[in-house]
C-alpha positions in Angstrom: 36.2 112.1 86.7 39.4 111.3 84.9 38.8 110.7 80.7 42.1 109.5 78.9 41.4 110.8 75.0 43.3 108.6 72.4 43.6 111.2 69.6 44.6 115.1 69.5 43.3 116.4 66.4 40.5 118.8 66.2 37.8 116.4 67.5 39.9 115.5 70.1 40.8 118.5 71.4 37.0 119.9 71.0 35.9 116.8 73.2 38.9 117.8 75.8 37.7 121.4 75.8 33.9 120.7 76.8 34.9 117.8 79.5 36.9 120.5 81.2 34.5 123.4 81.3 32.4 120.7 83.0 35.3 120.3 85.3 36.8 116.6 84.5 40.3 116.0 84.5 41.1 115.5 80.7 44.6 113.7 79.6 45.4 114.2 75.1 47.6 111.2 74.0 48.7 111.5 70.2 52.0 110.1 68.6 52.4 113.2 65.8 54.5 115.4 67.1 53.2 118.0 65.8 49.4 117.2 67.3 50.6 118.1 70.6 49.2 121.6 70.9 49.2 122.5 74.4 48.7 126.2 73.9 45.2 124.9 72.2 43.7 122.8 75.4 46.3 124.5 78.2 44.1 122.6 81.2 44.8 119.6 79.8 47.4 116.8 80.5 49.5 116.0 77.2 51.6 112.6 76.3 52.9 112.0 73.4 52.9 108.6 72.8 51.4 105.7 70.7 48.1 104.8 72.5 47.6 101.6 70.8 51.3 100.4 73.3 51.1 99.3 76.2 54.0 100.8 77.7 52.3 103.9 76.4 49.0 103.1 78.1 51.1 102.4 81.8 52.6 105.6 81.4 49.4 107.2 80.7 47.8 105.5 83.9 45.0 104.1 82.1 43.4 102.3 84.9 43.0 104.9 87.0 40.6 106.7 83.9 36.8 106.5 84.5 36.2 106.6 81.0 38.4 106.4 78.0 37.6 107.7 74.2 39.2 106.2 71.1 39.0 110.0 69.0 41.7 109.4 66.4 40.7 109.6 62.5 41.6 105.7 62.4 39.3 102.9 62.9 41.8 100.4 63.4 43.7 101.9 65.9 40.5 103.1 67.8 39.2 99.5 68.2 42.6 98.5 69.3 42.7 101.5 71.8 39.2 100.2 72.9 40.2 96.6 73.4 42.9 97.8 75.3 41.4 100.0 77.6 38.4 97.2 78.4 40.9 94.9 78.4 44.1 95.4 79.7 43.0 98.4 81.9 39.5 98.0 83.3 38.2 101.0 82.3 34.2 101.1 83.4 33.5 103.3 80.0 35.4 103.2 76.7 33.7 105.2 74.1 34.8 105.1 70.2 34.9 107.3 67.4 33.8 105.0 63.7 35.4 106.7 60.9 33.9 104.8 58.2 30.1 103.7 58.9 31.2 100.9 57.1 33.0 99.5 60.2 30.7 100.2 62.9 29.1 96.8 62.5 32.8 96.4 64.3 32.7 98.8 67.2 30.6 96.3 70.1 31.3 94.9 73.6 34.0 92.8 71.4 36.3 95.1 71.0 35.6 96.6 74.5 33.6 99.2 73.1 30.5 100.5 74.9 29.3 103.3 72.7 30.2 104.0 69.5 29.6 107.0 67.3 29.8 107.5 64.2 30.1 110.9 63.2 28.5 110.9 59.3 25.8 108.8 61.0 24.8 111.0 63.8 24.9 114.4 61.3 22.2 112.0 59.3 20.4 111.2 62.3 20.6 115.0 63.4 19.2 116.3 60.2 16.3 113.8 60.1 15.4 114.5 63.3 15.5 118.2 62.3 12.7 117.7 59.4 10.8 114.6 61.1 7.1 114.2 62.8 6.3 110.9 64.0 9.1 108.9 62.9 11.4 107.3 65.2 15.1 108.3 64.2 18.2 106.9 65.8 20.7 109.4 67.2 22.9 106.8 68.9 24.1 103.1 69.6 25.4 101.9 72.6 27.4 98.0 71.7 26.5 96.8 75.1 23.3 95.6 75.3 22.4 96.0 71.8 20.5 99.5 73.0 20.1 102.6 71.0 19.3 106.0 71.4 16.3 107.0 69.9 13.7 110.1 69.3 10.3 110.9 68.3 8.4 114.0 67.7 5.3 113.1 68.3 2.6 114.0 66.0 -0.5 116.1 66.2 -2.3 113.4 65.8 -0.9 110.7 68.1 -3.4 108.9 70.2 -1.0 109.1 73.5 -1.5 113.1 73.9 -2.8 113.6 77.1 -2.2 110.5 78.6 0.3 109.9 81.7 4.0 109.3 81.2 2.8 106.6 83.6 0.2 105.4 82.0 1.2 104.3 78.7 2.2 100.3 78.4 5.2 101.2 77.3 7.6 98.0 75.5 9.6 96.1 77.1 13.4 97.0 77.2 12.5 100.9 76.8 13.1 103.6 78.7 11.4 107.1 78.4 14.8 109.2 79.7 14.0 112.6 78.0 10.8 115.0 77.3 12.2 118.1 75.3 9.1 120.9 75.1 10.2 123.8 73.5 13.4 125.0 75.1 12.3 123.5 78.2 14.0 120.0 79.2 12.2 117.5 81.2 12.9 113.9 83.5 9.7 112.3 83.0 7.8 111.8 85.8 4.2 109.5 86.2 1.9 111.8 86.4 3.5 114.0 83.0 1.4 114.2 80.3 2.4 114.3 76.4 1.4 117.0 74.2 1.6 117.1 70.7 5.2 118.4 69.5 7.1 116.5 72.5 10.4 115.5 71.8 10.8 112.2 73.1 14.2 110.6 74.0 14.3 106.7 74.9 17.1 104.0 75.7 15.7 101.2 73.5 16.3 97.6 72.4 16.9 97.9 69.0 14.2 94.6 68.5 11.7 97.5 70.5 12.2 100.3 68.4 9.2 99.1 65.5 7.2 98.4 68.3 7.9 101.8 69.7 7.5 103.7 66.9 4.0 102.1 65.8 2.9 102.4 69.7 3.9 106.7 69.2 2.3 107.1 65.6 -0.7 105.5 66.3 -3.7 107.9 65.2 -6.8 109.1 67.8 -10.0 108.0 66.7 -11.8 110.5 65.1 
């Protein structure tokens, strides 16, 4: 998979490193002259060049990139690198960095934007999910479709432990994707059954996720 990464500073280069060890071909554009650090990311392609151009985006070959990430420490220009890419390019999977949780309401299908992250956000949601039992926290949104990434412990107490992956009347527009059990990572399957401590990861409608999180907490009788 080719991934064009708008942005060389340290985030940037810390994306480019991990793509690579998971063999993708990885190209770092940045217009600062002095953010081009090849000795840093070796295996990567470099260009320096201003990625919110389009001359620069030809010369980076943008449509031939699977997916693109907007990385740099500017909201502006990673919306505009976004549109672009969706745009302009046609790239299948543009994914943008929000600077200022202020402007995510900004980062959706839009501006070409397919996921966003928002760094301060997801170091919240990471931390909550860290100290939380039975409440649904949100580690992620994805702008198209107006789905987001969600967890759950689930409690002690939940009336669902025991029953069938299959079996529970789950909402509509959700999907169990993920059971974490200890160090142990799981695709759900039917005939799984939850136990108490499950970490439970979902693609969900954010109109779903009350209705998800009631359906979780709910107590057993008794």
């Amino acid at each position: 998979m080719r991934v064009a990464i708008a942005g060389a500073g340290a985030v940037g280069r810390s994306i480019a490193g991990e793509l690579l060890d998971n063999g993708h071909e990885v190209l770092l554009i940045d217009k600062t002259p002095t953010a081009i650090a090849v000795e840093r990311v070796p295996r990567a392609e470099w260009l320096l060049a201003d990625a919110c151009e389009i001359a620069s985006l030809d010369e980076a070959a943008l449509q031939r990139c699977h997916v693109v990430i907007a990385a740099t420490g500017d909201d502006k220009v990673n919306l505009v690198v976004s549109l672009l890419a969706k745009t302009e390019y046609g790239v299948p999977r543009v994914v943008a960095r929000v600077n200022n949780p202020r402007n995510e309401w900004l980062f959706n299908e839009a501006w070409g934007v397919d996921v966003a992250v928002s760094t301060p956000r997801l170091m919240s949601a990471l931390v909550e999910e860290a100290v939380s039992v039975g409440d649904l926290v949100r580690l992620l949104r994805f702008s198209h479709g107006d789905a987001n990434l969600v967890e759950l412990t689930l409690p002690e107490e939940s009336a669902l432990i025991g029953t069938a992956v299959g079996d529970v009347d789950w909402p509509a527009d959700t999907t169990l994707v993920t059971i974490i059990r200890g160090s142990t990572v799981l695709t759900p399957k039917p005939d799984d059954t939850l136990e108490a401590g499950d970490e439970l990861l979902f693609v969900a409608a954010q109109a779903r996720e009350e209705q998800l999180e009631e359906l979780l907490s709910v107590r057993r009788e008794g």
